[in-house]
N, C-alpha and C positions, 0 to 999 in steps of 0.2 A: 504494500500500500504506500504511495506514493502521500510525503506529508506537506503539499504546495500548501501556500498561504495566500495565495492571488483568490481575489473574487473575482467576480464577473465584469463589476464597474472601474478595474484596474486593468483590463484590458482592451486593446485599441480596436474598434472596429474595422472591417473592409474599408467601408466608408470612409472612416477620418482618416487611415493609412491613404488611400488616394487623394484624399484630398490634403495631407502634405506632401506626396508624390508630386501632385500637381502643381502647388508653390511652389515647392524648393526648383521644377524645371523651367518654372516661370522667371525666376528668383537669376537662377542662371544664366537664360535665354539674354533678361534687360541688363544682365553684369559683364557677358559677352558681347552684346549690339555698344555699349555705354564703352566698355574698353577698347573696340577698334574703331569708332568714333570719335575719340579722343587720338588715337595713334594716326588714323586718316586726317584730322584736321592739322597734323603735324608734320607737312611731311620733310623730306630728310634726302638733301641732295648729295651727292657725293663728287667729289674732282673728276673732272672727265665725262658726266653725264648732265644730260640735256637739263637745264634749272639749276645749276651749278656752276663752278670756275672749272675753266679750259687753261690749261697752260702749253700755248702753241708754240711756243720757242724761244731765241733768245732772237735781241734785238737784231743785231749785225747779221744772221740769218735771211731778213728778209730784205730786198732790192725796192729802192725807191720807186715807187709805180708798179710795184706787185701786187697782185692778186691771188690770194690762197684759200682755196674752197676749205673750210673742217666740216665736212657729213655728219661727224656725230653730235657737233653742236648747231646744224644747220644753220652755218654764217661764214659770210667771205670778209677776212682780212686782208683790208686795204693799208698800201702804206702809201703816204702823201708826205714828203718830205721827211722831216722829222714828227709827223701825227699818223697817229694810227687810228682806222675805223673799223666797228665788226659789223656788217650792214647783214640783219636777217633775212634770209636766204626765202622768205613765204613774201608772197604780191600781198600788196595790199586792196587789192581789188577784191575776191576773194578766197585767197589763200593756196594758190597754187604756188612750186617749190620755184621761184626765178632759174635761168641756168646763164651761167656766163656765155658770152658772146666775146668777138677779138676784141672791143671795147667800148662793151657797155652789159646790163642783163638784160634777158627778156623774159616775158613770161608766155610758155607754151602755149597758154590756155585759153588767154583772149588778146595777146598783142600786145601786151601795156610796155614800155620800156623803160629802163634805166641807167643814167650815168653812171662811168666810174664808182663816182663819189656817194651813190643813191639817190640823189635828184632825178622825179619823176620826167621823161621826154615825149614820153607819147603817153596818150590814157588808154583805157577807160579807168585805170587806179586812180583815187583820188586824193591819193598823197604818195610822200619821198620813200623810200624803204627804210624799216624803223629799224633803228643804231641800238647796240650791246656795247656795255659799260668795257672798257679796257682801261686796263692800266698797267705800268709798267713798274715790277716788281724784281729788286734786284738784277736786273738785265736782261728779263723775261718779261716777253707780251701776255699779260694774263686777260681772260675775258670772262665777262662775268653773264651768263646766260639768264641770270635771274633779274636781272636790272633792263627791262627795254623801253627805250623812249619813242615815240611817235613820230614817224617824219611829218614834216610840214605837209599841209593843205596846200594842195596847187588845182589848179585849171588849166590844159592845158590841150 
């Protein structure tokens, strides 16, 4: 004979076992949506990928009046005497990848063109190709893909 001391009303029903089943997978569900929602609002660039710094070389590397396409940062470094620009490489029309030409970009998609320098030549874009922050870090052209500025508004 077995000497248990539980009644009846110390024991958990079906019932209320699922339904803490059911909280605690709810409990989890909103702890798991709440914690990569919190990590997604964050996100986290690394050197070398696109929303990031690019380190494309050292200065004396590049030839005055070069043109250097980076694909993985989709942007052409331009060198202008002693300045340098990263002109992103997307029309601003809408959003097709520009491709270089002997001198100037154009974009595949509908025509629009652009100088050297990103100044809009022909439309239908209705502005300059938008510039990536550079700077020149210990004697390396760094560019910063998370910084972009708007080219000018033109008519043209």
């Amino acid at each position: 004979m077995s000497t248990e001391s539980t009644s009846v009303q110390d024991r958990v029903t079906r019932r209320e076992f699922l339904h803490y089943v059911w909280l605690s997978s709810i409990g989890a569900f909103v702890a798991g949506s709440g914690g990569a929602t919190v990590a997604f609002s964050f996100p986290r660039f690394e050197s070398g990928e696109f929303g990031g710094k690019f380190v494309v070389g050292k200065v004396e590397d590049f030839a005055d009046g070069s043109v250097t396409q980076v694909r993985e940062g989709k942007f052409f470094l331009v060198r202008q005497g002693d300045e340098f620009k990263a002109l992103y490489q997307v029309c601003t029309h809408l959003g097709c990848l520009v491709r270089q030409q002997e001198s100037d970009f154009s974009c595949p998609c509908h025509g629009s063109k652009f100088a050297e320098d990103g100044t809009l030549v022909a439309s239908p874009a209705p502005r300059d190709l938008d510039q990536l922050a550079v700077e020149i870090v210990d004697g390396e052209v760094v560019v910063d893909t998370g910084k972009r500025t708007k080219g000018q508004s033109r008519s043209v």
